[in-house]
N, C-alpha and C positions, 0 to 999 in steps of 0.2 A: 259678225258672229261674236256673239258673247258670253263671258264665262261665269259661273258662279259657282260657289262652293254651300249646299245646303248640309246641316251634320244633326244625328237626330240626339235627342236630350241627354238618353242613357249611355249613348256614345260617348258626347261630350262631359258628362258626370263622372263616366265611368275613365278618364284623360284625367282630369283634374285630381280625381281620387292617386290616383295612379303616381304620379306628379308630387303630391304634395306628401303622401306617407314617405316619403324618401329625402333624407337629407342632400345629397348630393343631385346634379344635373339628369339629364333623362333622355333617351333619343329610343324612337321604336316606332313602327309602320303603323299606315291609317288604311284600313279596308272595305271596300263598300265598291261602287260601280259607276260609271259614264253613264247618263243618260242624254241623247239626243230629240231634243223635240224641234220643231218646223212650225213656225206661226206665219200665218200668211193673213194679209190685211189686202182690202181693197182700196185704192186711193179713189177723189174724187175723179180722178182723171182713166175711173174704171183700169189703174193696172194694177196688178195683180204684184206685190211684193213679199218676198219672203224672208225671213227673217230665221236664223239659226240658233237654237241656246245651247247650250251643253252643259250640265249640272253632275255635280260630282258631288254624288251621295257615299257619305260616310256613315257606316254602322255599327263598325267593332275596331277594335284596339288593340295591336299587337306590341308589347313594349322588348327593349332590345336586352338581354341580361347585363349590359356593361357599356360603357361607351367607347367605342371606336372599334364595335364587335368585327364585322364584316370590310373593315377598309384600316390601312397602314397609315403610315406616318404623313406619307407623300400624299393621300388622297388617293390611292386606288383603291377600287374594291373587289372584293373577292369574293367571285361568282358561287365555288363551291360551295363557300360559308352560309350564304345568303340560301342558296338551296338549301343545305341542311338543317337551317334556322325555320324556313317561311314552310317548306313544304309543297301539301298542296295550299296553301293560302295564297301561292306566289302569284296566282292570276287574278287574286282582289284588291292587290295593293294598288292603292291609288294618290297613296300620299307618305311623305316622310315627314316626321316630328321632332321637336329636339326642344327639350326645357333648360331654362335657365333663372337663377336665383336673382336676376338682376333686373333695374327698373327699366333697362333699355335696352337691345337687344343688335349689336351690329356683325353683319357675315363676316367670316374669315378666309380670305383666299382658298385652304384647305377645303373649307363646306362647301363652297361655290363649284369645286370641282367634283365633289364627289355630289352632288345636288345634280350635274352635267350628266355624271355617268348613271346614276343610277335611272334619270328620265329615260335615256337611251337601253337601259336595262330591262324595264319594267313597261315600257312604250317606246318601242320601236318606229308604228308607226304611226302614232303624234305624240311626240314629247313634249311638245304645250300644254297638254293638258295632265301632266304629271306636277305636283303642287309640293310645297313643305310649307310645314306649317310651324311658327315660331309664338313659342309659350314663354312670356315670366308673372312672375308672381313675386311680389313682396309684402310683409304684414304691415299689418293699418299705423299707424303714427300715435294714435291713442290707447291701442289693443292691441296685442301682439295675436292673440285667437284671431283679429279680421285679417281676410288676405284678400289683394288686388290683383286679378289676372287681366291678362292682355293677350291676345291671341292676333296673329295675323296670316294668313295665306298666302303665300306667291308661287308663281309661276317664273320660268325663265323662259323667253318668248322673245324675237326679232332681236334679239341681243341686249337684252336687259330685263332686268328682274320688276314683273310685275305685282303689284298687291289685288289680289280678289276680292271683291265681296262676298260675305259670308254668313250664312241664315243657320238658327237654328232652329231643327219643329218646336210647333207649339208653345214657341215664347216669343211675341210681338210678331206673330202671323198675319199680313194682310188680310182683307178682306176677302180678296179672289183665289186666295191661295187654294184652297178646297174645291176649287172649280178647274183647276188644270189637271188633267190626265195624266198621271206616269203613267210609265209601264212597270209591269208585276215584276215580283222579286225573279229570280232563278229556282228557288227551290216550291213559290205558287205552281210556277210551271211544269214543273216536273212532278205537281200533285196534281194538275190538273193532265197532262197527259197520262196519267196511269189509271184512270178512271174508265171504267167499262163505256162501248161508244153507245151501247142502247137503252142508254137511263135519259131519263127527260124531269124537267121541273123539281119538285121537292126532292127527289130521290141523289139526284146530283147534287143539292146544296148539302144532302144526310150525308153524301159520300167522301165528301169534299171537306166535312166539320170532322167527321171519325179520321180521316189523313190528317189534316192539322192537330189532332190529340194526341193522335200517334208518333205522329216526329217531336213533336212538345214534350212526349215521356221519354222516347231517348234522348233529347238533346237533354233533359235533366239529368238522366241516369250518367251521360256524358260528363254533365255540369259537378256531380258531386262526387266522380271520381276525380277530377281534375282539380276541385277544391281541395277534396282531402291529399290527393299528392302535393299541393301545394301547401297547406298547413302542415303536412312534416317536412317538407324541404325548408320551408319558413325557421320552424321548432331547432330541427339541425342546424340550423346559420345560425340561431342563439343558444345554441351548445355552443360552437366553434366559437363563436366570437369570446362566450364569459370564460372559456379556457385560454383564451389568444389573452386576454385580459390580467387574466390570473401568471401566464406567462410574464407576459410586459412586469406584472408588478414584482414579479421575484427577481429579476432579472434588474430591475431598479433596484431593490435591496442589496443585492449582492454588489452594486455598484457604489451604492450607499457607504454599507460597511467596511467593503476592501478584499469581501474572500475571494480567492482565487476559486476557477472554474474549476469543478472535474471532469476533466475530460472524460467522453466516452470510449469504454474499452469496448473495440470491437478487432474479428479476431484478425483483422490486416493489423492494426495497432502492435498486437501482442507479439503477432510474429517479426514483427520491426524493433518494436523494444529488445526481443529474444537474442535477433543479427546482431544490434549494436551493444550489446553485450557482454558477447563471447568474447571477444576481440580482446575488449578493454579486461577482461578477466584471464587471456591468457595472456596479455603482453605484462601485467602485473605478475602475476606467476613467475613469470619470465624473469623478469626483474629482478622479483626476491630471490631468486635459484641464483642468479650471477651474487647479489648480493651476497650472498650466504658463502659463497665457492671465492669469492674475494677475503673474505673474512675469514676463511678457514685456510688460505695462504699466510695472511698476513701472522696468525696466531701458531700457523707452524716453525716461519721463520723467527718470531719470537722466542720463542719455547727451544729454537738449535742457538737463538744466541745466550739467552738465557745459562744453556747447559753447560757453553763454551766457557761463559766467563765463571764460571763456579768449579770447571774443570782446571782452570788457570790458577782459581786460588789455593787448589788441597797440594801439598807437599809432594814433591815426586818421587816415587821410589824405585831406584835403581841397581842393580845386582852389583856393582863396583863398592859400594859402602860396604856391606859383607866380606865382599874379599879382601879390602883393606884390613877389614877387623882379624880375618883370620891371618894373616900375614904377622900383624901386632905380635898375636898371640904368643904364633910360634918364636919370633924374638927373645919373647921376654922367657 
């Protein structure tokens, strides 16, 4: 039984693009579908063997908004997340992806484990055929505009991590390629079961071209709703950043020149300021009252000794000197 990994161009362009407009690393699911074909050969010894391939068609690109969205520090991931991220896509994921800016590309214990859980996640019932696919890219040596990618696929398989081979359409196509049968997409199918059963010949291919028009104009009308929310969620992250920017710079200035922060008055603030306060405004009050009530002691005992000794200096007059004089008098 052998595996390969076929991915079609705009897939692949559309990874790359994805990738490279972004300074930083990159990780986000690859969607598309298993396909199982059965090739049976006759030997010369008339037996009959068969041979099994399973091809894992990639067609769309789901990138992750951050790294390390859906799993922790430890390597586990978190099933909720991954629901409310994937959706309904959750049943076309067939591959994990993860870029990096480097010429070479080695796992890290943490990836390996969360690469374990998510095959068990996402395929249950074969986890072999659950793949990650490892991207770098570095610019050319003469041009910084060329850039080198490398892409590889693995699988984790009998206990060790396998590399797949990996085709992509219509670039360096074999000869016979055009001669092997897939089978039709899911949503062929579901054009062709919705077709009235008593049409025959031309009528069925008219009926069959007006359905594929028809899903082609909503998936567009889709397509340019989800661009335009995405070109203002774009626009918004370069508001936020030239503000973040314009922050950082003031913020440097002020550190530059030495002024101190002002803090923001908000009203927990004020009524903290207000408590710590009071206090210190009535134990000062306080203060000054003793002060004052000390001081107005001290200037009253003053003011009795003062009177004292002024009293001690004026001559004393006494009723005996009089009567002495009159005693004289009558004498003489």
């Amino acid at each position: 039984m052998s595996v390969f990994v076929n991915v079609s161009g705009t897939a692949f362009s559309l990874l790359l693009y994805e990738n490279v407009r972004n300074d930083h690393d990159q990780e986000g699911f690859l969607l598309g579908e298993i396909i199982r074909n059965e090739k049976r050969t006759i030997t010369d010894n008339d037996q009959d063997v068969v041979t099994i391939e399973h091809t894992i068609k990639i067609n769309s690109v789901f990138p992750c908004p951050r790294l390390g969205h859906f799993f922790d520090n430890a390597g586990k991931i978190d099933p909720n997340k991954l629901d409310t991220l994937l959706g309904d896509k959750k049943d076309h994921v067939v591959s994990w992806y993860k870029f990096k800016r480097i010429s070479s590309f080695k796992l890290t214990l943490r990836e390996k484990i969360v690469m374990k859980q998510l095959a068990m996640y996402f395929m249950p019932q074969a986890p072999e055929h659950f793949t990650w696919c490892l991207l770098t890219a570095r610019a050319g040596a003469d041009n910084d505009e060329k850039h080198i990618f490398s892409q590889t696929f693995i699988r984790y398989h009998m206990s060790a991590y396998q590399p797949l081979p990996m085709h992509i359409a219509n670039l360096k196509d074999p000869h016979d390629v055009y001669k092997k049968p897939e089978a039709c997409s899911t949503i062929f199918r579901e054009i062709v079961r919705g077709l009235p059963k008593k049409i025959h010949g031309y009528a069925t291919v008219s009926c069959i071209e007006t359905a594929l028009d028809e899903r082609i104009a909503r998936t567009v009308e889709q397509m340019k709703t989800s661009e335009e929310e995405m070109h203002n969620l774009e626009q918004r992250v370069r508001e936020l950043r030239t503000k973040l920017n314009t922050l950082d710079n003031d913020e440097s200035l002020e550190d530059l020149l030495g002024t101190p922060e002002t803090p923001v008055k908000t009203r927990s603030n004020l009524t903290s300021t207000s408590m710590s306060i009071k206090p210190r405004r009535s134990l000062r009050s306080a203060g000054d009252v003793k002060i004052k009530k000390e001081d107005s002691k001290e200037e009253v005992k003053e003011k009795a000794e003062d009177e004292q000794i002024e009293k001690d200096k004026k001559p004393s007059t006494n009723l005996d000197s009089p009567r002495v004089t009159r005693n004289s008098s009558r004498k003489s």
